[in-house]
mmCIF file of the N, C-alpha and C atoms, coordinates in Angstrom:
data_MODEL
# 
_entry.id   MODEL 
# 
loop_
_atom_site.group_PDB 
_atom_site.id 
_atom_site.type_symbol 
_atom_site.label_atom_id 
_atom_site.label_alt_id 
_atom_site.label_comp_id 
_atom_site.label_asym_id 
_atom_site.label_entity_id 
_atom_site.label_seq_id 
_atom_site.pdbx_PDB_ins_code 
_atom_site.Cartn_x 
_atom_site.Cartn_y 
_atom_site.Cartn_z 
_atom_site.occupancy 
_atom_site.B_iso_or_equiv 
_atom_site.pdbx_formal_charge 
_atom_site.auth_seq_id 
_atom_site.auth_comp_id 
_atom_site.auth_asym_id 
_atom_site.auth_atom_id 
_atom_site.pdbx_PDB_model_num 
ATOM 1   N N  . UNK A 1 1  ? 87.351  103.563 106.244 1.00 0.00 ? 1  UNK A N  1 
ATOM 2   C CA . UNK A 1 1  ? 87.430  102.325 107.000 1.00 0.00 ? 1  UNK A CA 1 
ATOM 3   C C  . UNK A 1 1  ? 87.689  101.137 106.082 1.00 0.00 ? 1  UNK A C  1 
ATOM 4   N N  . UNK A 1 2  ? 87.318  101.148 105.063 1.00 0.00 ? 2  UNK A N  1 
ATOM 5   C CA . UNK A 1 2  ? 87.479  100.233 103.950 1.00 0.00 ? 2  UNK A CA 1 
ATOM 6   C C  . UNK A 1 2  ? 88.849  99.840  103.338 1.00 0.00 ? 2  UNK A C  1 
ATOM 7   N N  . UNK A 1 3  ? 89.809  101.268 103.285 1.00 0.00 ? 3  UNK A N  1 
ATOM 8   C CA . UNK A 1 3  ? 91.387  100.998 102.778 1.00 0.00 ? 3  UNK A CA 1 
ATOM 9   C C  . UNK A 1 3  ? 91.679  100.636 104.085 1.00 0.00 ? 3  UNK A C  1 
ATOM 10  N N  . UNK A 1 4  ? 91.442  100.643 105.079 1.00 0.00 ? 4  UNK A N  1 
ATOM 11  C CA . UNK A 1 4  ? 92.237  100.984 106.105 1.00 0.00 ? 4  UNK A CA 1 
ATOM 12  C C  . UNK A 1 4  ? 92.084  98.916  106.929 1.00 0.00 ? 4  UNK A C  1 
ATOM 13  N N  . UNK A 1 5  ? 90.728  98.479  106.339 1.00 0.00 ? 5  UNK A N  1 
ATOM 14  C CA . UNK A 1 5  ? 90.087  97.184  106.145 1.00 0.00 ? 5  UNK A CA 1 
ATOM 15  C C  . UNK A 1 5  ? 91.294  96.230  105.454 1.00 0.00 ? 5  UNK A C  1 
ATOM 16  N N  . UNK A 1 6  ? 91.511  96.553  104.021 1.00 0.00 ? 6  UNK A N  1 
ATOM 17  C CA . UNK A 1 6  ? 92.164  96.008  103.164 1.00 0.00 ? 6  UNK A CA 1 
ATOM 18  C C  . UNK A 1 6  ? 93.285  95.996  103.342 1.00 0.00 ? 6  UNK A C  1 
ATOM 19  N N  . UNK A 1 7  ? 93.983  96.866  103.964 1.00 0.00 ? 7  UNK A N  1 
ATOM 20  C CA . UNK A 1 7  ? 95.781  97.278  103.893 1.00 0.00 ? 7  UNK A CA 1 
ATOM 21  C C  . UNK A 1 7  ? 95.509  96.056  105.477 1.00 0.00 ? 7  UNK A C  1 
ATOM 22  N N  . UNK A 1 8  ? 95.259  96.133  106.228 1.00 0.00 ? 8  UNK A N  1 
ATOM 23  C CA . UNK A 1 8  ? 95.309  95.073  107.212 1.00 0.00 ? 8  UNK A CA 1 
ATOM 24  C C  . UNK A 1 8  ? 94.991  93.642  107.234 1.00 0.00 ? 8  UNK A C  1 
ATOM 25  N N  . UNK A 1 9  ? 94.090  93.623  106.117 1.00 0.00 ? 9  UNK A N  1 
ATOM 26  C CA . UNK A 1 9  ? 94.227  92.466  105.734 1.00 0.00 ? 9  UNK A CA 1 
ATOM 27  C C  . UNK A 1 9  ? 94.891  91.657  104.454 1.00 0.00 ? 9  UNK A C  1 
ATOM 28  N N  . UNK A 1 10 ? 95.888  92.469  103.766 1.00 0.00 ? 10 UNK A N  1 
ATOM 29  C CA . UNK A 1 10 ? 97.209  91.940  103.289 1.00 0.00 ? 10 UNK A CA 1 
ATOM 30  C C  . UNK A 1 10 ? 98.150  92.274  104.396 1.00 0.00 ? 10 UNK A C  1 
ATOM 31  N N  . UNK A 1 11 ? 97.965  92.893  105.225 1.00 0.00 ? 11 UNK A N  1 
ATOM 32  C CA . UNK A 1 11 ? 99.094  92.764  106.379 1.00 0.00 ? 11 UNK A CA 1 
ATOM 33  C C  . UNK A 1 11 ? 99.253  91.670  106.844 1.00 0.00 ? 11 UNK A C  1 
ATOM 34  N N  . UNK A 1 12 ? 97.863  91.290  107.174 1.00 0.00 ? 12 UNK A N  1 
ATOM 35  C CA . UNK A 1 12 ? 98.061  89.689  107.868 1.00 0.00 ? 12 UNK A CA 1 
ATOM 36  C C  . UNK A 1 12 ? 97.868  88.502  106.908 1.00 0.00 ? 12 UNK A C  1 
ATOM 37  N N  . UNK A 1 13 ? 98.187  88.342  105.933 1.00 0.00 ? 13 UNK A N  1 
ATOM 38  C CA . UNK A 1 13 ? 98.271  87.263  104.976 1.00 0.00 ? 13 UNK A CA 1 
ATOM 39  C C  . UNK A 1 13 ? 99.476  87.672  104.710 1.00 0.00 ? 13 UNK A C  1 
ATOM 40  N N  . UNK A 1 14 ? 99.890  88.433  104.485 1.00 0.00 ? 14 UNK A N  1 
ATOM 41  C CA . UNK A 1 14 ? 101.908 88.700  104.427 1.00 0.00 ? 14 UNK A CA 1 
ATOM 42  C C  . UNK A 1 14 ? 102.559 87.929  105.485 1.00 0.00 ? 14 UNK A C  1 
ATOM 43  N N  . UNK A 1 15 ? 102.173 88.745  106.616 1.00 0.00 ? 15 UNK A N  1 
ATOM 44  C CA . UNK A 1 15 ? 102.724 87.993  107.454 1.00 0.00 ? 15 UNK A CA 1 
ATOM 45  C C  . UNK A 1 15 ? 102.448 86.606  107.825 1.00 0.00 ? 15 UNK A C  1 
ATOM 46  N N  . UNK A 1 16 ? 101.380 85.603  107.128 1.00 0.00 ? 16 UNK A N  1 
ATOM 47  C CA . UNK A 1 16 ? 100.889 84.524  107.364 1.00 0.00 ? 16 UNK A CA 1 
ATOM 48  C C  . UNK A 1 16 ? 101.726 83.736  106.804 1.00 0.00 ? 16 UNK A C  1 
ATOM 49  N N  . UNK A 1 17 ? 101.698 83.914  104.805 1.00 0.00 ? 17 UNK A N  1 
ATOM 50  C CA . UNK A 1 17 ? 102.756 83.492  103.753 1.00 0.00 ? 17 UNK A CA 1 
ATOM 51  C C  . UNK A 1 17 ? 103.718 83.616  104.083 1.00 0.00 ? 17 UNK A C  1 
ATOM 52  N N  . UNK A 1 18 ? 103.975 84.544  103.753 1.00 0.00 ? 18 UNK A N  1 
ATOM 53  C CA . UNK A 1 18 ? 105.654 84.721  103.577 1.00 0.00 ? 18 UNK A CA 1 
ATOM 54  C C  . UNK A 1 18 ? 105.977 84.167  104.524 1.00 0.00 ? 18 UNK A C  1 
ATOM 55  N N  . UNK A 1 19 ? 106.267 83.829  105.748 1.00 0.00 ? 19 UNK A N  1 
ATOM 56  C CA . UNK A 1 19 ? 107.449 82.697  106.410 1.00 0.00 ? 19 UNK A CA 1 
ATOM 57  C C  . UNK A 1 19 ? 107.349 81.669  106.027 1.00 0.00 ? 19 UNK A C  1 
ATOM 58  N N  . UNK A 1 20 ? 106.565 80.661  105.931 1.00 0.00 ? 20 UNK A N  1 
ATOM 59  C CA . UNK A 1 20 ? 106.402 79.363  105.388 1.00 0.00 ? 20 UNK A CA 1 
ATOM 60  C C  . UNK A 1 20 ? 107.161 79.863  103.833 1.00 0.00 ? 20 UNK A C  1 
ATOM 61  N N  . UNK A 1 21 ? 106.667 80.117  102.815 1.00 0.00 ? 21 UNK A N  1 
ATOM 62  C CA . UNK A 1 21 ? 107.393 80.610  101.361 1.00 0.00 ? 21 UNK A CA 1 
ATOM 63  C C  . UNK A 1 21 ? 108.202 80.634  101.499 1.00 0.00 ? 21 UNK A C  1 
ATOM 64  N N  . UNK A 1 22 ? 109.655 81.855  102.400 1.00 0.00 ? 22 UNK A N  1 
ATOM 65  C CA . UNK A 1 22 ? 110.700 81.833  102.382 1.00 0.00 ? 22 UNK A CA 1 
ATOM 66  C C  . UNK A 1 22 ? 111.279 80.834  103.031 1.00 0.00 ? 22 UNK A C  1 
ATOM 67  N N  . UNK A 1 23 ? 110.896 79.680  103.801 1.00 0.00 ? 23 UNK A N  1 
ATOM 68  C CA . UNK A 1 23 ? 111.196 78.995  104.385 1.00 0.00 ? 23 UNK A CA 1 
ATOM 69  C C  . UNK A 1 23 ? 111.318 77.927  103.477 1.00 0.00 ? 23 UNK A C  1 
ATOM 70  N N  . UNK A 1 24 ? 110.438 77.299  102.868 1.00 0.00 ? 24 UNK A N  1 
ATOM 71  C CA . UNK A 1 24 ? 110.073 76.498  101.344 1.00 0.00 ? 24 UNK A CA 1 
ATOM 72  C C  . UNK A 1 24 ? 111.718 76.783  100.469 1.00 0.00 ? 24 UNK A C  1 
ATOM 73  N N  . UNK A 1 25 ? 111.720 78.283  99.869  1.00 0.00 ? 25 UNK A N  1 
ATOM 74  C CA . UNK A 1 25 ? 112.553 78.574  99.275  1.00 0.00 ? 25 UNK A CA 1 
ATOM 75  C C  . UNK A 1 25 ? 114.166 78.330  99.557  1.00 0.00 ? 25 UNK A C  1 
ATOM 76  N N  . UNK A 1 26 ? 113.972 78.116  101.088 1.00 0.00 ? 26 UNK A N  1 
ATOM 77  C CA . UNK A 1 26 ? 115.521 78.303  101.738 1.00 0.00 ? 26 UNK A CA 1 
ATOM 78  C C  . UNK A 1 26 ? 115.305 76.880  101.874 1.00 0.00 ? 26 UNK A C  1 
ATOM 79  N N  . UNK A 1 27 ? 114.888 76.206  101.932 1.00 0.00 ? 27 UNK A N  1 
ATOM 80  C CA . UNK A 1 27 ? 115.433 74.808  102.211 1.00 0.00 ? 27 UNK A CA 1 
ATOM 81  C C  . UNK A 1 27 ? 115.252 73.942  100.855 1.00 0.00 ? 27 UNK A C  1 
ATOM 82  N N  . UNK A 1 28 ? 114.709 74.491  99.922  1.00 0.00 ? 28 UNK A N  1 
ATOM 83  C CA . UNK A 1 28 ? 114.654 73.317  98.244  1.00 0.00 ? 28 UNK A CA 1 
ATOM 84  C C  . UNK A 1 28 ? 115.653 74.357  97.608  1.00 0.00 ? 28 UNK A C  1 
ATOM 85  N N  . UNK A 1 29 ? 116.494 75.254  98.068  1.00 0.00 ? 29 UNK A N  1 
ATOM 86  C CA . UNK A 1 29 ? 117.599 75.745  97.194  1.00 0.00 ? 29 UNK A CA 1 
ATOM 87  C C  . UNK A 1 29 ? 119.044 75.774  98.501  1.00 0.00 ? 29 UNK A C  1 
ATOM 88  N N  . UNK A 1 30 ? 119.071 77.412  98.764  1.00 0.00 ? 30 UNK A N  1 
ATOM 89  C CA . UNK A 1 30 ? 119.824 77.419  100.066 1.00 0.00 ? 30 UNK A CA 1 
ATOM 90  C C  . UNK A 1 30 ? 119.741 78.400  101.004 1.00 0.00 ? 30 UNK A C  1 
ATOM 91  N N  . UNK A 1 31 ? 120.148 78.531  102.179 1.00 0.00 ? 31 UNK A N  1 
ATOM 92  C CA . UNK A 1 31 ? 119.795 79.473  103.242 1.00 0.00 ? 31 UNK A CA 1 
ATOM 93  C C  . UNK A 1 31 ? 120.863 80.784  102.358 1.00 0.00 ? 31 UNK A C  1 
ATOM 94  N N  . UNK A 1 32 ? 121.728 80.819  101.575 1.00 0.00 ? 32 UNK A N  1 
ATOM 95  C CA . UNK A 1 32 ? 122.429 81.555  100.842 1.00 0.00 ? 32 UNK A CA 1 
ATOM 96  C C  . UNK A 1 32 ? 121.107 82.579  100.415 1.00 0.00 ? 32 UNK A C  1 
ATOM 97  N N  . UNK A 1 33 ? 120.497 82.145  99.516  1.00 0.00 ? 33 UNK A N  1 
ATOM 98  C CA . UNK A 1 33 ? 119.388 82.354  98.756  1.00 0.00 ? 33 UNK A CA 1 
ATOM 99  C C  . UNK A 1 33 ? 118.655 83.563  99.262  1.00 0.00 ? 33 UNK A C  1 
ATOM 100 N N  . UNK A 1 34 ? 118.028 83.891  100.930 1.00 0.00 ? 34 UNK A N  1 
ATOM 101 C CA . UNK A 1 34 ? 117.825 84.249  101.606 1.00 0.00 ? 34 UNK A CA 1 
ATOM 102 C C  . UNK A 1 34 ? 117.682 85.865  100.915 1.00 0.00 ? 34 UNK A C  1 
ATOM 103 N N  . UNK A 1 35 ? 118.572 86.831  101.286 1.00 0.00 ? 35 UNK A N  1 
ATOM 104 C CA . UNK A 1 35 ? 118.983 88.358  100.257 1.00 0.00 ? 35 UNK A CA 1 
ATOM 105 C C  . UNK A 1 35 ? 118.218 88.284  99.262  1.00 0.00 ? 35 UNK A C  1 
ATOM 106 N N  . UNK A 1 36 ? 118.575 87.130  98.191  1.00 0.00 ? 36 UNK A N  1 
ATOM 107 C CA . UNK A 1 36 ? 117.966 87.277  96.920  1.00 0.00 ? 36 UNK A CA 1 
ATOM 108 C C  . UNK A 1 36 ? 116.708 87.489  97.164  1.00 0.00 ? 36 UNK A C  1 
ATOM 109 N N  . UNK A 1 37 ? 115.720 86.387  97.578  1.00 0.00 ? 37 UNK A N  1 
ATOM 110 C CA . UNK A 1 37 ? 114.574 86.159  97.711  1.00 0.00 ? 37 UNK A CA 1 
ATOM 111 C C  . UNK A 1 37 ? 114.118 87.604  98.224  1.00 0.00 ? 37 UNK A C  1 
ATOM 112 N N  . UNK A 1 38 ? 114.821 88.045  99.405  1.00 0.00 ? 38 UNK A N  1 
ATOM 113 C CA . UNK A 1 38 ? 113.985 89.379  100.153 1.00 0.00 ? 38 UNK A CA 1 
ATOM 114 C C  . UNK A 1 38 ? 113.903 90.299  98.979  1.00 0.00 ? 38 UNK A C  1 
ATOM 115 N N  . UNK A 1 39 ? 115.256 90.432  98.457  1.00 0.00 ? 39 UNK A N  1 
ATOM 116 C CA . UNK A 1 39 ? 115.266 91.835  97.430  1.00 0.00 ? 39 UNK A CA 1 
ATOM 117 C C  . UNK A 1 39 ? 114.421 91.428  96.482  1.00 0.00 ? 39 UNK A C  1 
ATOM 118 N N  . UNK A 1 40 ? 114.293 90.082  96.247  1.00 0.00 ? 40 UNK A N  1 
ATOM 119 C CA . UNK A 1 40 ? 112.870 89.869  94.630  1.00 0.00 ? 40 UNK A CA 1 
ATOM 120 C C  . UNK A 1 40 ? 111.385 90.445  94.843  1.00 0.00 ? 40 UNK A C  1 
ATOM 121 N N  . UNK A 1 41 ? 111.320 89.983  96.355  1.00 0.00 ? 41 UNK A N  1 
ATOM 122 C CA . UNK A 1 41 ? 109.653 90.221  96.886  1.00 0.00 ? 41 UNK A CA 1 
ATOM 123 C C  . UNK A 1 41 ? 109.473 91.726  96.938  1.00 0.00 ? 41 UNK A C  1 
ATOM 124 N N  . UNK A 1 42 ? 111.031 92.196  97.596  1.00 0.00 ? 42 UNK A N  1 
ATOM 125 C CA . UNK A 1 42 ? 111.202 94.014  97.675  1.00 0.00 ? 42 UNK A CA 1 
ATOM 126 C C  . UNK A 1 42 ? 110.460 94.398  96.308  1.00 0.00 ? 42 UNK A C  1 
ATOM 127 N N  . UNK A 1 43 ? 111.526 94.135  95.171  1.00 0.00 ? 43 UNK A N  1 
ATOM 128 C CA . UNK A 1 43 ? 111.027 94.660  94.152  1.00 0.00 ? 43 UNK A CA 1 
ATOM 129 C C  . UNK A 1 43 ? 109.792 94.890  93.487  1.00 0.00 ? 43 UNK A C  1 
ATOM 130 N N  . UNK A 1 44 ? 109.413 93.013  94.077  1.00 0.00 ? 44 UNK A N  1 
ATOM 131 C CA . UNK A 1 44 ? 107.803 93.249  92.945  1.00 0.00 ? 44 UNK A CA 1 
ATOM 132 C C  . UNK A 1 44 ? 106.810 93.691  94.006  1.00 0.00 ? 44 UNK A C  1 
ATOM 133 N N  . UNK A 1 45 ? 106.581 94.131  95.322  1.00 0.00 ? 45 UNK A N  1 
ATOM 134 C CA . UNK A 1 45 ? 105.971 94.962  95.996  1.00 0.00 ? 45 UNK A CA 1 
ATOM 135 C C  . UNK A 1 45 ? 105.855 96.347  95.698  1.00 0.00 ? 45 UNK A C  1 
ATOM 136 N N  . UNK A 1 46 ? 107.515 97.035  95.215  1.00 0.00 ? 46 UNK A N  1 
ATOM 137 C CA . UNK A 1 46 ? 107.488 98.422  95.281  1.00 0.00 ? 46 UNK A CA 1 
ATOM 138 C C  . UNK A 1 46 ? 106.796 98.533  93.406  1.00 0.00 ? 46 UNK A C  1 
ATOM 139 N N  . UNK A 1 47 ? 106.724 97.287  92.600  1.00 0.00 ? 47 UNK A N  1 
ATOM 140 C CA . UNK A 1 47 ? 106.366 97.489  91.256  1.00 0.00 ? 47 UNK A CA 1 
ATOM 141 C C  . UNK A 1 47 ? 105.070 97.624  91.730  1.00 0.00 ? 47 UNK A C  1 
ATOM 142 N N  . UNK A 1 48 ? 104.463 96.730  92.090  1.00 0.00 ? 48 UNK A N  1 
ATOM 143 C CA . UNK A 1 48 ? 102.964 96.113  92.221  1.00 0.00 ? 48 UNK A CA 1 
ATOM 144 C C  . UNK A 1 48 ? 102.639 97.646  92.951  1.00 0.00 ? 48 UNK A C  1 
ATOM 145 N N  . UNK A 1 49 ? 103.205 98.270  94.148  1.00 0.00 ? 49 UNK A N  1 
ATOM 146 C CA . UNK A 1 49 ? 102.671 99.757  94.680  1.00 0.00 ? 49 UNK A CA 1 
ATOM 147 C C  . UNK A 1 49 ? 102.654 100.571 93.536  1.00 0.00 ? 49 UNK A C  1 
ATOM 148 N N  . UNK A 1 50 ? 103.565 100.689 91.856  1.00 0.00 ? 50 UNK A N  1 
ATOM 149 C CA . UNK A 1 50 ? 103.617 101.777 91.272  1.00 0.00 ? 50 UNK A CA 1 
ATOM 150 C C  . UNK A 1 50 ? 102.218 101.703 90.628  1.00 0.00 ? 50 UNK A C  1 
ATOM 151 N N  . UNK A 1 51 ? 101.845 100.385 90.204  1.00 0.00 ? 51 UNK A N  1 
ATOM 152 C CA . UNK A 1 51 ? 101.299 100.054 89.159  1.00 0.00 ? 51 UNK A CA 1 
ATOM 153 C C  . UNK A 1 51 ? 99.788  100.542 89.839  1.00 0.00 ? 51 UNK A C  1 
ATOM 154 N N  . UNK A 1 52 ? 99.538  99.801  91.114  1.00 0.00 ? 52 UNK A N  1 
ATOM 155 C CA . UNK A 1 52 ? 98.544  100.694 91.848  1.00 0.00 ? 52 UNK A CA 1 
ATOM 156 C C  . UNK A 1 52 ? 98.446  102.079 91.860  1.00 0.00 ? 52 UNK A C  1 
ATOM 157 N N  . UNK A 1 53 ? 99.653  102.680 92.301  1.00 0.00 ? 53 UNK A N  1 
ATOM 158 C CA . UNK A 1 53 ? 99.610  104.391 92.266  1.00 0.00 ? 53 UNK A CA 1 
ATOM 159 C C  . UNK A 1 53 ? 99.239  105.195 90.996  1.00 0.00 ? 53 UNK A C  1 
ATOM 160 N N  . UNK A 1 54 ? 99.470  104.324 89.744  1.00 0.00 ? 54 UNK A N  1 
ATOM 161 C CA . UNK A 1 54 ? 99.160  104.909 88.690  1.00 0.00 ? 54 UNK A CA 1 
ATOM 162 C C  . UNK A 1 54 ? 97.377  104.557 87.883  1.00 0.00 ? 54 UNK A C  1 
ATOM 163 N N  . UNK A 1 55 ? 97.198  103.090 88.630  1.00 0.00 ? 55 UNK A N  1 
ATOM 164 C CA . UNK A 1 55 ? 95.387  103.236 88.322  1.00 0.00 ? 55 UNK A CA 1 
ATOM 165 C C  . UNK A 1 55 ? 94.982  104.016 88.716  1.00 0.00 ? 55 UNK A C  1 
ATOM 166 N N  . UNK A 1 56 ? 95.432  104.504 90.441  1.00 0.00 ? 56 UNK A N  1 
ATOM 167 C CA . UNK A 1 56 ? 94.384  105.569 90.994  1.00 0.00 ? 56 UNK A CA 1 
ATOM 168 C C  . UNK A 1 56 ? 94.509  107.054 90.811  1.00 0.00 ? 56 UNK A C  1 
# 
């Protein structure tokens, strides 16, 4: 109940941040920008999952 606690509650702070952030980002650079930004967050999510997979 505890992972299951935690993974839902970065679910809902993901989804809280991140629109305002990418929104921030797209309007003090450009709506162009948009791709980049997704594929950066892609990346350091699937890093940040390895780096986890390998403490545990």
């Amino acid at each position: 109940m505890t992972i299951i606690g935690l993974s839902m509650a970065c679910a809902y702070a993901g989804t809280t941040l991140m629109p305002p952030l990418i929104g921030l980002i797209a309007t003090s650079t450009s709506f162009m920008m948009l791709p980049l930004t997704l594929l950066l967050f892609t990346a350091l999510m699937l890093f940040t999952t390895q780096k986890l997979k390998q403490l545990g």
